[in-house]
SETORMAR-992415 format. One line per 10 residues: their letters; for each residue x, y, z of N, C-alpha, C. Coordinates in steps of 0.001 Angstrom, whole numbers, plus 524288, in hexadecimal, padded with zeros to 5 digits. Example, Ala and Ser with C-alpha at 12.3 -4.5 7.8 and 13.67 -1.06 7.14 Angstrom:
AS	83386/7E9C6/81E78/8300C/7EE6C/81E78/83390/7F31C/81E78  83232/7F736/81BA8/83566/7FBDC/81BE4/83264/8001E/81EBE
end
This chain:
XXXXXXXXXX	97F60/454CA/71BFA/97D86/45638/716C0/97AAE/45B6E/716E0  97809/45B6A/71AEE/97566/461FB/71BF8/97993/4653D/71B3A  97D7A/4661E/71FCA/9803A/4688E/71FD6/981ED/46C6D/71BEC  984B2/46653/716FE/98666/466E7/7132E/984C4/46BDD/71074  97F2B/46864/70FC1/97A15/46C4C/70AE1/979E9/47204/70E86  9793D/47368/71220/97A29/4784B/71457/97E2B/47A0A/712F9  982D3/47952/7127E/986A2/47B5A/7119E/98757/47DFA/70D07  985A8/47963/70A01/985FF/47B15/70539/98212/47E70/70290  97F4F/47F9A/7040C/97A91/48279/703CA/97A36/48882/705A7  97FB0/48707/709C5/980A6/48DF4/70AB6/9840E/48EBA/707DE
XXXXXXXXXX	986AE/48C08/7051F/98BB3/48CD4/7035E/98886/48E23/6FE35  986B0/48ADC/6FBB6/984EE/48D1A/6F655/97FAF/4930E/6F934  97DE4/4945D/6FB0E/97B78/498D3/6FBFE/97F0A/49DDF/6FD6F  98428/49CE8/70124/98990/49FA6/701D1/98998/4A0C5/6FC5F  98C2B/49BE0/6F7E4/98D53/49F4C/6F37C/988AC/4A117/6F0E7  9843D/4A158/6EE7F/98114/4A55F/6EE24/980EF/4AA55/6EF9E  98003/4AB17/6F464/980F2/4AED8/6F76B/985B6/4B227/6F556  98978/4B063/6F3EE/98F96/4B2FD/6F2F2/98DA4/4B329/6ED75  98BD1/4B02A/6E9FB/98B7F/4B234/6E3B5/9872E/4B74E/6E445  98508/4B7B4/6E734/97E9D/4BB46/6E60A/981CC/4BFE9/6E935
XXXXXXXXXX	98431/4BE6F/6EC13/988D7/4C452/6EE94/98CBE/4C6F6/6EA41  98EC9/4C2C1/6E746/993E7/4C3F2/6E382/9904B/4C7B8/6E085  98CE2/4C50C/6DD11/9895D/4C730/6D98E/98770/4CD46/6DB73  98598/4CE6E/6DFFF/981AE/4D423/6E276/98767/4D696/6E36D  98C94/4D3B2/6E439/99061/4D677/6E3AC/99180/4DA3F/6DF58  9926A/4D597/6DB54/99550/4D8A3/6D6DB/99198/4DC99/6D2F8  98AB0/4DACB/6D366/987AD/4DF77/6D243/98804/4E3E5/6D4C3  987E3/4E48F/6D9FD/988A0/4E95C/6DBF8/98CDD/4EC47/6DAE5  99182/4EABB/6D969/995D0/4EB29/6D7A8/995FD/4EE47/6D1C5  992E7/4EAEC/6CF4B/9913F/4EBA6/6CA6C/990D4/4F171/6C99F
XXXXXXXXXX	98C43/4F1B4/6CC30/987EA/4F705/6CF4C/98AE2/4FAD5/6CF12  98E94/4F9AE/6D27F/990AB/4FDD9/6D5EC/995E2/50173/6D0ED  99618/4FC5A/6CF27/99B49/4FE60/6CB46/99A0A/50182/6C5E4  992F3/4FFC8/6C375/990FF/502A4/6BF2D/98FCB/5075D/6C20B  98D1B/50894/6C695/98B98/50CA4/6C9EE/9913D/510DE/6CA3E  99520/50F6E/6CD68/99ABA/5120E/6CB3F/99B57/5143A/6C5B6  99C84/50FEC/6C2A6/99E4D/51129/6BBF4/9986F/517F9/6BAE2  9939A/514AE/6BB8F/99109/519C9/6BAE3/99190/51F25/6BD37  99220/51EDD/6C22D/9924C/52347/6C47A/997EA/525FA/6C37C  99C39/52316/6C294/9A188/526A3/6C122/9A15A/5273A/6BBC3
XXXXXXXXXX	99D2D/52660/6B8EA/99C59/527A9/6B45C/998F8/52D87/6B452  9940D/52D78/6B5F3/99143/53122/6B6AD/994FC/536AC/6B93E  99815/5365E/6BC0C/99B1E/538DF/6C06A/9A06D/53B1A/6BCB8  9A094/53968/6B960/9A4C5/53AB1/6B32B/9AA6A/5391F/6B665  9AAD1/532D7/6B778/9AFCB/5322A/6BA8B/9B3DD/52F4C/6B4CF  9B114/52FC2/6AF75/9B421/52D2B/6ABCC/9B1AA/53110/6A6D5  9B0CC/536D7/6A9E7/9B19A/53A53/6A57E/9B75F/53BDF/6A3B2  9B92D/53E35/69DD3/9BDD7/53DCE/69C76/9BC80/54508/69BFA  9C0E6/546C2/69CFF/9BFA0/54CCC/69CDC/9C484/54EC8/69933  9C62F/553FA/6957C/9CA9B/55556/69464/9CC77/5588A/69895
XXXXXXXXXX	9D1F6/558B9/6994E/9D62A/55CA0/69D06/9D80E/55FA5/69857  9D9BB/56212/69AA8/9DEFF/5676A/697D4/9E3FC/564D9/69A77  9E874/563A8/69817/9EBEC/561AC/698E7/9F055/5672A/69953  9F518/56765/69B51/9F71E/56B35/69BF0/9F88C/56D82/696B0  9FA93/56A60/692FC/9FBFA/56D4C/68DA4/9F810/56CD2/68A0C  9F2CD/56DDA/68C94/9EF4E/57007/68943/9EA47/56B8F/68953  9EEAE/56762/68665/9EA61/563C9/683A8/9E618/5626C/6864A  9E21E/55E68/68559/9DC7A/55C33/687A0/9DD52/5567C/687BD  9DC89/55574/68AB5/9DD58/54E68/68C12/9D805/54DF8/690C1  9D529/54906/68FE2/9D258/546C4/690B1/9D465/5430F/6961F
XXXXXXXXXX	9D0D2/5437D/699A2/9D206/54122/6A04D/9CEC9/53FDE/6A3CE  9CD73/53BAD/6A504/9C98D/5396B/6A961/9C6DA/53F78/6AD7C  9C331/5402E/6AD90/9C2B9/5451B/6AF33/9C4C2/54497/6B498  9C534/53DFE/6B861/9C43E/53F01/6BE03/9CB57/5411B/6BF0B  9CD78/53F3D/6BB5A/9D53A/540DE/6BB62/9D55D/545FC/6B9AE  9D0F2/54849/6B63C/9D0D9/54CE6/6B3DB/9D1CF/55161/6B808  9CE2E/55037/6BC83/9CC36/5530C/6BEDB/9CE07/55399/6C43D  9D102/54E97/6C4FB/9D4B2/54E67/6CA8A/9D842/55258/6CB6E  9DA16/55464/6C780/9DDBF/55848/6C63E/9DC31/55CF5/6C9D9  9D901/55EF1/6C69E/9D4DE/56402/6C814/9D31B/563ED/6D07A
XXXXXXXXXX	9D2F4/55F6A/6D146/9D0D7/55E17/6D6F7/9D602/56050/6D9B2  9DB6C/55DEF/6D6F5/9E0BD/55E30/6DAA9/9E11D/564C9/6D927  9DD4F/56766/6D41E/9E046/56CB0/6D3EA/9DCB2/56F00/6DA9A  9D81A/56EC0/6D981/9D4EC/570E7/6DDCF/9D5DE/570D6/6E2E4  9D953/56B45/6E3E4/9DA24/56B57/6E96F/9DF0B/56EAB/6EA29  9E25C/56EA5/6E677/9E5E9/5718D/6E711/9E776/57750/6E883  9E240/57980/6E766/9DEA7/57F82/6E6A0/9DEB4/58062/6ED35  9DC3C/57CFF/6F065/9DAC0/57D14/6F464/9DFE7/57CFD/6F8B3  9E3E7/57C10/6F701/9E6F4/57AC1/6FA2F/9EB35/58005/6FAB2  9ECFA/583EE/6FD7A/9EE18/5866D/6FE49/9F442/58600/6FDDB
XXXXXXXXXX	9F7B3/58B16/6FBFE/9FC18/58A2E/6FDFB/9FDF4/58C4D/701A3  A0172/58773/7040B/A0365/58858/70BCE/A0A48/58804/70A44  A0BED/58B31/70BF3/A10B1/58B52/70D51/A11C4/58BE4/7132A  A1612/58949/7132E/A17CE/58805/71785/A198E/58C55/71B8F  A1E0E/58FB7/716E4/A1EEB/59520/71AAB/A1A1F/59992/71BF9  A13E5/5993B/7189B/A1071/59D3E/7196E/A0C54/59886/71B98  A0CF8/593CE/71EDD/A0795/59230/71FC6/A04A1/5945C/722A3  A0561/596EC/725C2/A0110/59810/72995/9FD64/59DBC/725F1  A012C/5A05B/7231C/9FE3E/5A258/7204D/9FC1E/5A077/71A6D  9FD95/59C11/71945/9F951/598E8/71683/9F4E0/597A9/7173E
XXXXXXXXXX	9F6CB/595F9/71DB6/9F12A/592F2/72010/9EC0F/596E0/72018  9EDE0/59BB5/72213/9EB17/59EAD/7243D/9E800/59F9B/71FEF  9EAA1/5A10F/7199C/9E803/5A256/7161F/9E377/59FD4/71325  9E4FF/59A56/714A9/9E387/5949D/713D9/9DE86/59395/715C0  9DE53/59574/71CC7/9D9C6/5951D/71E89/9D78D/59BEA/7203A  9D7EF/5A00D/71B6F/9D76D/5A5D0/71D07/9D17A/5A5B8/71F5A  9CD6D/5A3D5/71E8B/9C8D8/5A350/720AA/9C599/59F5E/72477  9CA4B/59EB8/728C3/9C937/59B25/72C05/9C73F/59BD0/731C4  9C551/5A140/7311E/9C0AF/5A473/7350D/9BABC/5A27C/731CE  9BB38/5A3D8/72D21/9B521/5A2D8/72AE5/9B70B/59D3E/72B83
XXXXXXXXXX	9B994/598EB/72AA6/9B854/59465/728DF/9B751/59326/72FA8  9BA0E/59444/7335F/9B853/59063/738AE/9B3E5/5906A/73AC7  9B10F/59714/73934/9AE17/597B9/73C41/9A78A/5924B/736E5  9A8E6/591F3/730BF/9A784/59055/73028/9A790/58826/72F23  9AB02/58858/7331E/9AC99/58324/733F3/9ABEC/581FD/737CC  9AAB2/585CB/73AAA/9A671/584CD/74067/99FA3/584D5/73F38  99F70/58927/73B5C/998CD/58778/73848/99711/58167/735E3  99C99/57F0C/73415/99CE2/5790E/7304F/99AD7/5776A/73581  99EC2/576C5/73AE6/99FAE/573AC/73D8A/999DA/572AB/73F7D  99738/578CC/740AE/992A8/578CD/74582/98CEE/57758/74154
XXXXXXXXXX	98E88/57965/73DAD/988F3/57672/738A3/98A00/56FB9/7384D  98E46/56CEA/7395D/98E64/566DD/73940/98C53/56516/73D13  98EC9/567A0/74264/98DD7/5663F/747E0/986A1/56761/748AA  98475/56AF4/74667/9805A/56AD9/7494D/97BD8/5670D/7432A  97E22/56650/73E12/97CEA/564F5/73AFC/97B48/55D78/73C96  97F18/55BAD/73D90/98173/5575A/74018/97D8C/555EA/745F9  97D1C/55A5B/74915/97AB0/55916/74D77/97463/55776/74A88  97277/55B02/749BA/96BF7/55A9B/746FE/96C20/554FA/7440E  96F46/554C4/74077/97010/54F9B/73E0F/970FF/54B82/74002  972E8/54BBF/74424/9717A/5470D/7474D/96D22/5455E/74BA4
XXXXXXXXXX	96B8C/54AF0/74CDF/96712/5486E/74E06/963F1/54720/74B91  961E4/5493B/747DC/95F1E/5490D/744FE/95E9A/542FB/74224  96336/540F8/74123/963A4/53B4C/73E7A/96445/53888/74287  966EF/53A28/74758/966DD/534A8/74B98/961E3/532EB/74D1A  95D13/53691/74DC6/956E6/5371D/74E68/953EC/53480/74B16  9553B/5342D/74526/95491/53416/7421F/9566F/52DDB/73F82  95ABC/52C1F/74221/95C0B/52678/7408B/959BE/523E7/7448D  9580A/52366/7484F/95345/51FA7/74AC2/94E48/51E2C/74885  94B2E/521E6/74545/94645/520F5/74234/94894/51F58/73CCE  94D37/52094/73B9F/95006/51E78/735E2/951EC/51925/735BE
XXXXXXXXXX	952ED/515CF/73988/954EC/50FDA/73AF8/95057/50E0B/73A94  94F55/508FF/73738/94A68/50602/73792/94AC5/50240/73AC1  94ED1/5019C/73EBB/94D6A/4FCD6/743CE/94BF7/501B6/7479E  94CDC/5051A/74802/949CA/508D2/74B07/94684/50D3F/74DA4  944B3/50CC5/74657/9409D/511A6/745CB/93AFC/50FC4/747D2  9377A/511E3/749FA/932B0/511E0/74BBC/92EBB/5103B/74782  93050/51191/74227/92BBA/51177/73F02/92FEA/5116A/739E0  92DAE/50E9D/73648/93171/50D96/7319B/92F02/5124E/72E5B  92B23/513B6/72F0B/9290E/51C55/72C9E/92F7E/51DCC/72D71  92FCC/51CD7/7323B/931DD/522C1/73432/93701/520DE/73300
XXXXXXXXXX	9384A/51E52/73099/93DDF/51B27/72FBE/93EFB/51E32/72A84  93ABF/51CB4/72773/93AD7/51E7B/722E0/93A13/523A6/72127  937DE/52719/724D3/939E0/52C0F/724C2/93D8E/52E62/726BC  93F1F/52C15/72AA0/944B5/52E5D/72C76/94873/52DB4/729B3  94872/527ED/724A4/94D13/526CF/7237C/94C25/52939/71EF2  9493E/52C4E/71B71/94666/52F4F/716B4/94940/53481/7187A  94856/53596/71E99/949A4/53C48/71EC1/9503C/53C96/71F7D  952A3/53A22/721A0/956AD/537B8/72159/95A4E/53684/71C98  95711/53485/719AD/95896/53519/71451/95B08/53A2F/70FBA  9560D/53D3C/710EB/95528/5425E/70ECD/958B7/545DB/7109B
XXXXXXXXXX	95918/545B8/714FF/95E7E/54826/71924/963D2/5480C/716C3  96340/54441/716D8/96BF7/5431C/71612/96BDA/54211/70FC2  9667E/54091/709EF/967E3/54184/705A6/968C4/545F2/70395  9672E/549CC/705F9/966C2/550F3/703BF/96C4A/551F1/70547  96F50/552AE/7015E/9763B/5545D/7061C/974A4/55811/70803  97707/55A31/70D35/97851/55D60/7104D/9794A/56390/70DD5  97B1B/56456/709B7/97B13/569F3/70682/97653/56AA9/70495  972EC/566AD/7016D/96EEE/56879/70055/96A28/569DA/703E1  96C23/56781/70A82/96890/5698C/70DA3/96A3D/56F49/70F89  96E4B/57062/70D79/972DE/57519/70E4C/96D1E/5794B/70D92
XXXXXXXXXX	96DB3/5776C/70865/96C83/57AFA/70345/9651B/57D0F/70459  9627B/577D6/705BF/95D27/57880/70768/95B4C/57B4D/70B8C  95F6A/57986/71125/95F5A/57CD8/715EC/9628C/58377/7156A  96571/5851C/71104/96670/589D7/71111/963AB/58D5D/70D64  95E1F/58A7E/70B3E/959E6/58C5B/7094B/95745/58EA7/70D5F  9572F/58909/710EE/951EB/589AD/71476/95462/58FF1/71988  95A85/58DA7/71A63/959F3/5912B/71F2E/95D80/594B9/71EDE  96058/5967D/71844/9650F/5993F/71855/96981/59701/71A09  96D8B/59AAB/716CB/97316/5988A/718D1/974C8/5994E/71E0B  977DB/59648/71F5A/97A47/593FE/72472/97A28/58F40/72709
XXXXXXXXXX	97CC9/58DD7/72B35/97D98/58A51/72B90/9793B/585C2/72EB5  9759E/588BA/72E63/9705E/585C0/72F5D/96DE0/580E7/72C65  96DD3/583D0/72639/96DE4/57FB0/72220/97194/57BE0/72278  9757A/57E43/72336/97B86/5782D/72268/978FD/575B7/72690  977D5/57732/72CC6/97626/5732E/73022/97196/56EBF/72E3B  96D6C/570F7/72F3E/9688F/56F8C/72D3A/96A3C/56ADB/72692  96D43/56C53/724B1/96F47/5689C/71F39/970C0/56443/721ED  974E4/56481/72436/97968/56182/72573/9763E/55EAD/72A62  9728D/56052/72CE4/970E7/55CB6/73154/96B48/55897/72EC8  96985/55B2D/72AD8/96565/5585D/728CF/967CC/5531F/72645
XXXXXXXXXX	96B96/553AF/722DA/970C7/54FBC/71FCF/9723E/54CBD/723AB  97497/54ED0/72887/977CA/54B3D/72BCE/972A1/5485D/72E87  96D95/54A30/73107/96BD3/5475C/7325C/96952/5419D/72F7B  96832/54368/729B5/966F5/53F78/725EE/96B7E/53A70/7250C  96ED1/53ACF/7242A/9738A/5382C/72519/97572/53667/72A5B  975A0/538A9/72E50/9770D/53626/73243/970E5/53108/733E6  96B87/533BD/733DA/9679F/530B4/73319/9682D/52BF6/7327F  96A48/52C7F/72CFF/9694A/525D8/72B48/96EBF/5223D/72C92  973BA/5255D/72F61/977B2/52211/7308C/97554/51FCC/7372D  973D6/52280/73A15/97139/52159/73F07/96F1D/51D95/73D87
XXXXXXXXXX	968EE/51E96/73C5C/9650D/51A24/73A39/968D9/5143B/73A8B  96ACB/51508/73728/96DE7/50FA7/734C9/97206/50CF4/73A7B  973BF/50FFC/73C63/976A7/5116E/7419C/971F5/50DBC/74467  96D87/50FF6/7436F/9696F/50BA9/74826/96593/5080A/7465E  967D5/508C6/74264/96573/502AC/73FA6/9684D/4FD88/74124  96D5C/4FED1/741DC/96EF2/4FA20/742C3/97181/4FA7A/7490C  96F1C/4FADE/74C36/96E5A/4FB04/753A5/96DBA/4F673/753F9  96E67/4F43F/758B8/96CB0/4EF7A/75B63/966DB/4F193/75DC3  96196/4EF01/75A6A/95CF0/4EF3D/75D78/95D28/4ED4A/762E8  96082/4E9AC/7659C/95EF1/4E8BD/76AC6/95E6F/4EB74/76E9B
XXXXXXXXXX	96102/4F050/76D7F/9605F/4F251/77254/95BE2/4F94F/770FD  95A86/4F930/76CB2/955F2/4FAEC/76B78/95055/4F7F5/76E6E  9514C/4F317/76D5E/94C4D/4F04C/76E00/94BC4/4EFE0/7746C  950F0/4EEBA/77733/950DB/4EF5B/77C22/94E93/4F3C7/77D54  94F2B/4FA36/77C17/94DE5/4FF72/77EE7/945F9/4FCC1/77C97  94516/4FB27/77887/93F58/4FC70/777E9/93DA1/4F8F3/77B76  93ED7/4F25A/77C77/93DFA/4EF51/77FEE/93CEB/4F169/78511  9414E/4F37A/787F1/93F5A/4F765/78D4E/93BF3/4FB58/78C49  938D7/4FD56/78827/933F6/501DC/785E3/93639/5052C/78503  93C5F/5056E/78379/93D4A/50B75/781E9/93A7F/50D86/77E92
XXXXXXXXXX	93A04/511D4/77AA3/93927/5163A/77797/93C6B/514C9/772B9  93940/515C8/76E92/93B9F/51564/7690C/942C1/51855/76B39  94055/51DA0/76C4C/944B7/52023/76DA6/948F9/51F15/7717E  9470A/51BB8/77471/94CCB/519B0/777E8/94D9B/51631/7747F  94C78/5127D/77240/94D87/50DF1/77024/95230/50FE6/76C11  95207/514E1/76ACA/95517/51613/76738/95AFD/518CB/76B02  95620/51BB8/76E1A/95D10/51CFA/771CE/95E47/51A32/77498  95DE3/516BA/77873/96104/51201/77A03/961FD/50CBA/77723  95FBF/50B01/771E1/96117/50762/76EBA/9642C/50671/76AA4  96246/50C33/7686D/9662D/50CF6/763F8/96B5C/50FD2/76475
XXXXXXXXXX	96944/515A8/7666F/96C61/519C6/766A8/972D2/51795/768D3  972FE/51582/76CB6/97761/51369/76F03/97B32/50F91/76AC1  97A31/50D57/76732/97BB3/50A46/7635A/97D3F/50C68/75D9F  97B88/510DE/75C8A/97CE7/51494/7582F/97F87/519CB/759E6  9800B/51B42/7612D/982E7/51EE2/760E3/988D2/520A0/75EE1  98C17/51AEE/75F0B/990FF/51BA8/75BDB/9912E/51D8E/75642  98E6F/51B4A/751D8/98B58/51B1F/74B9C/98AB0/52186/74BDE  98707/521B6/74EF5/984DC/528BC/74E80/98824/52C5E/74F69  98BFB/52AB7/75483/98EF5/53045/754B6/993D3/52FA1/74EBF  9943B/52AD7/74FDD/99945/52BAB/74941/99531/52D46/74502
XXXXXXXXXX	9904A/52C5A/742C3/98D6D/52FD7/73E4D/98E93/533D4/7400A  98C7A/53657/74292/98D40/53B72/74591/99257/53FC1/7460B  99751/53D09/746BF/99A6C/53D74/746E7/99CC5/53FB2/741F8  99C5C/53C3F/73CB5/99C5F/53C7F/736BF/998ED/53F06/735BB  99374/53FE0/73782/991D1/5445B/73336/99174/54816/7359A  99570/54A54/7399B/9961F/550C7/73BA9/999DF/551F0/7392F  99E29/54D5E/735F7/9A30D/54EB8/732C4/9A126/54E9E/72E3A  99DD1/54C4C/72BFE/99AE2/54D34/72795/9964E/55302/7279B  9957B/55430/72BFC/991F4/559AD/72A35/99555/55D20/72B0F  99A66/55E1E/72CBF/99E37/560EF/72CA8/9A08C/56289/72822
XXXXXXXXXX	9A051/55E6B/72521/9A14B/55EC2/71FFA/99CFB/5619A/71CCD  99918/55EE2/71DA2/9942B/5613A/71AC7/992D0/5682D/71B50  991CF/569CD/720AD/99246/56F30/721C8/996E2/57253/71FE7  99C40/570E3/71F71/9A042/571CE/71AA5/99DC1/572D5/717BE  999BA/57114/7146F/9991D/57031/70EF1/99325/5741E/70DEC  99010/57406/7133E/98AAF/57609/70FAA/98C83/57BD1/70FDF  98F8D/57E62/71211/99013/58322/71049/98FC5/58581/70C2D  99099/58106/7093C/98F6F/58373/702D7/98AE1/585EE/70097  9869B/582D5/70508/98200/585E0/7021D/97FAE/58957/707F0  98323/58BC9/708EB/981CB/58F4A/70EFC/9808C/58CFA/712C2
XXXXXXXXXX	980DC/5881D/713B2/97FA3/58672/71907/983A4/58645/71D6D  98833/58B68/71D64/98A80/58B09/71FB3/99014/5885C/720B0  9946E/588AD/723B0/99917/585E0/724BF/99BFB/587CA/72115  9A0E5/584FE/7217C/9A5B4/585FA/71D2E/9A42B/5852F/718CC  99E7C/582DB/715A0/99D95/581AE/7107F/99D4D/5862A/70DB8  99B6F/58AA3/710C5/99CCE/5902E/70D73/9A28C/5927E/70C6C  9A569/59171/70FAF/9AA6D/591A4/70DD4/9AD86/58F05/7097F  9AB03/5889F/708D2/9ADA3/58694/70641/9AABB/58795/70083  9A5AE/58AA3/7008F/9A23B/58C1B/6FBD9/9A675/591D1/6F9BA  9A6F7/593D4/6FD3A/9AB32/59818/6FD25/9AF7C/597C1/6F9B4
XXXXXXXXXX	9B27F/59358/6FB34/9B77C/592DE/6FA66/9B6BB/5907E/6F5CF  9B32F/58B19/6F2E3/9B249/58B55/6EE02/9B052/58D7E/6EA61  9ADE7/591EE/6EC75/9AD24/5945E/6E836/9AFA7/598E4/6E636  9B28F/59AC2/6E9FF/9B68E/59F18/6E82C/9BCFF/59CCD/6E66C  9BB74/595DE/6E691/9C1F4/593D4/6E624/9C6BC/5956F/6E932  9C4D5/5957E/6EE33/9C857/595E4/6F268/9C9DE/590F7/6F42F  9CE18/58F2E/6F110/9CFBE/588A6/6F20B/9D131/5864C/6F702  9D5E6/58B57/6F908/9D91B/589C0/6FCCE/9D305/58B45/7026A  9D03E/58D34/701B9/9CAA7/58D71/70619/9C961/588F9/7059F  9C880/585D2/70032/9C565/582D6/70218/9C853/57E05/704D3
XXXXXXXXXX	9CD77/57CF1/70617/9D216/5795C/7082B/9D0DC/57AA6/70CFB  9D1D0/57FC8/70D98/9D19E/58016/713A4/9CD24/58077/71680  9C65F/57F16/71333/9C326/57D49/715AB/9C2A4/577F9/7155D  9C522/57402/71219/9C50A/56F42/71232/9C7DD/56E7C/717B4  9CD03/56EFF/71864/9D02A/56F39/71CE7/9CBEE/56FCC/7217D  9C9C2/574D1/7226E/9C7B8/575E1/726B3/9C32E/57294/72849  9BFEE/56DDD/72416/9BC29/56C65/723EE/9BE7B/56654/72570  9C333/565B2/72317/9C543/560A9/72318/9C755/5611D/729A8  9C926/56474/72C0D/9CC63/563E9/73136/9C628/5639A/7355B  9C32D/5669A/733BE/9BD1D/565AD/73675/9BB1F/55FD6/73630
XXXXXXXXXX	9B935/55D7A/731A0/9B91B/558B8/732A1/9BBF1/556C6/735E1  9C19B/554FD/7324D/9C2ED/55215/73563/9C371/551E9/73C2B  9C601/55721/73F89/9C4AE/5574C/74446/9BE6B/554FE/745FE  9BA8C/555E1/7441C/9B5CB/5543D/74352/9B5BB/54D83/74556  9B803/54A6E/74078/9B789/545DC/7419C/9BBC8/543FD/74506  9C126/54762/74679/9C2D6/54348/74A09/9C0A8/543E3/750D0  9BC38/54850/75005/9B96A/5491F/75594/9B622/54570/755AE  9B27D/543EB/751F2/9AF7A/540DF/7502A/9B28C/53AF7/751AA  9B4C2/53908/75118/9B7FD/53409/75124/9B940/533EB/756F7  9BB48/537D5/758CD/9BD8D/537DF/75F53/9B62B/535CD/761BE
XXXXXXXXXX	9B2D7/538FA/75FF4/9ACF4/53A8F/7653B/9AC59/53446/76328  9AC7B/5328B/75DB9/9AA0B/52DDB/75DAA/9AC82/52B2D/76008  9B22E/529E0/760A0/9B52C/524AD/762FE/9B37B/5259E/76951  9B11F/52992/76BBC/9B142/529B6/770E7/9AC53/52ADB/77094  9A888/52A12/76D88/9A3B5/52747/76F2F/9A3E8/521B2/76DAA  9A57F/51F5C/76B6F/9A65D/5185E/76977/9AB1F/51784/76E3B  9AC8C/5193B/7710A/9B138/517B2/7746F/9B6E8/5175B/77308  9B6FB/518CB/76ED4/9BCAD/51A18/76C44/9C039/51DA2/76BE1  9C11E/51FFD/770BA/9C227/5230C/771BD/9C8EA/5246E/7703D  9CB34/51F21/770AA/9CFA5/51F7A/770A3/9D2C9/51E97/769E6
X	9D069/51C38/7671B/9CF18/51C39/76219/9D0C9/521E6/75CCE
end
């Protein structure tokens, strides 16, 4: 008869459990779907706009179909014509400034690389006092994870923009941007990275009297080195991208070129810096993928 009444007792608490789930279901749901409807409202995704139709007239059209049009004219701008019997002198014409672009696609490369280095130290240092199973003092938790904060919410251009106040144009500012950003962001992916460690073998290094600081390099460190080098890995292909981009406001790299090329409407330039940016990445990550599988042992993979 016990039995029974147990049984049934989880069974009616089971279904509870599943109605009070259905329910936090379909509100969040709710949520999520008035939150949508508003924001593609605000965002004019069911504004109606007039076109010019070819024989003149005005007709009325969802602006987002309105406007798809206009996207396929632009890309089209960019795309050069190659014939087959003049390619090599297409190409050439295609990429006519590909002395200025290497030598500044070696500026992208060496503003990520050393952008990227600072940024990781800076946040790997920095996610030990940011983990609350293994910060020293819950102060210092809370300021690390405050400065941390402040770091990676400011994008990366607007630190462009502040550091080429402070120290003039070049590619000093793009560094100094891009390593303050990456360290804020990589920060709090670490942190989290060692939040969830196996304490045992933390507690073992303090048990024999290690040092806050060994406890972290023989307890933790060994258990998040896979986690870290793949963050790591992704955001040197992500500040690659980024140093691309702060050129716009002088901090250096191909972003002055590509400030160049839009603003004088040099279409087919700006293709063949997408190209040159797109073949960089990607080589990027499949080096990235090789160092990681042969630090995880995957070599063959």
């Amino acid at each position: 008869m016990t039995a029974t009444c147990t049984i049934a007792a989880f069974e009616a608490d089971y279904r509870n459990r599943r109605r009070r789930m259905r329910l936090f279901f379909w509100l969040v749901a709710a949520i999520l779907a008035v939150a949508l409807w508003v924001t593609t409202d605000m965002a004019n995704f069911f504004r109606v706009t007039q076109i010019t139709m070819p024989d003149g007239s005005r007709e009325e059209r969802w602006i987002l179909l309105a406007g798809l049009p206009n996207l396929g004219d632009y890309v089209a701008k960019t795309i050069p014509d190659l014939n087959w019997s003049s390619l090599d002198a297409d190409l050439v014409q295609w990429f006519w400034r590909w002395p200025i672009w290497a030598d500044l696609l070696l500026e992208t490369l060496l503003i990520a690389f050393m952008a990227t280095s600072l940024g990781v130290a800076a946040g790997f240092l920095l996610s030990f006092p940011a983990a609350w199973n293994l910060s020293p003092s819950p102060l210092l938790t809370w300021i690390t994870r405050r400065f941390l904060e402040i770091a990676r919410t400011v994008p990366d251009l607007v630190w462009a923009l502040i550091f080429v106040f402070c120290f003039g144009v070049g590619p000093m500012a793009g560094v100094l941007a891009i390593a303050l950003h990456c360290a804020g962001a990589l920060g709090k992916l670490y942190s989290e990275a060692n939040e969830n460690v196996d304490m045992r073998p933390v507690e073992g290094v303090r048990a024999a009297g290690g040092t806050w600081f060994e406890q972290m390099r023989y307890g933790v460190v060994p258990q998040v080195l896979p986690n870290t080098l793949s963050y790591t890995l992704l955001r040197f292909e992500i500040n690659v991208r980024s140093s691309s981009i702060i050129g716009y406001v002088g901090a250096g790299g191909l972003g002055q070129e590509l400030r160049t090329a839009v603003s004088l409407q040099e279409y087919t330039d700006l293709s063949a810096l997408f190209l040159i940016i797109l073949a960089t990445v990607c080589l990027i990550d499949w080096g990235s993928e090789r160092l990681r599988h042969r630090v995880i042992g995957l070599e063959g993979t």
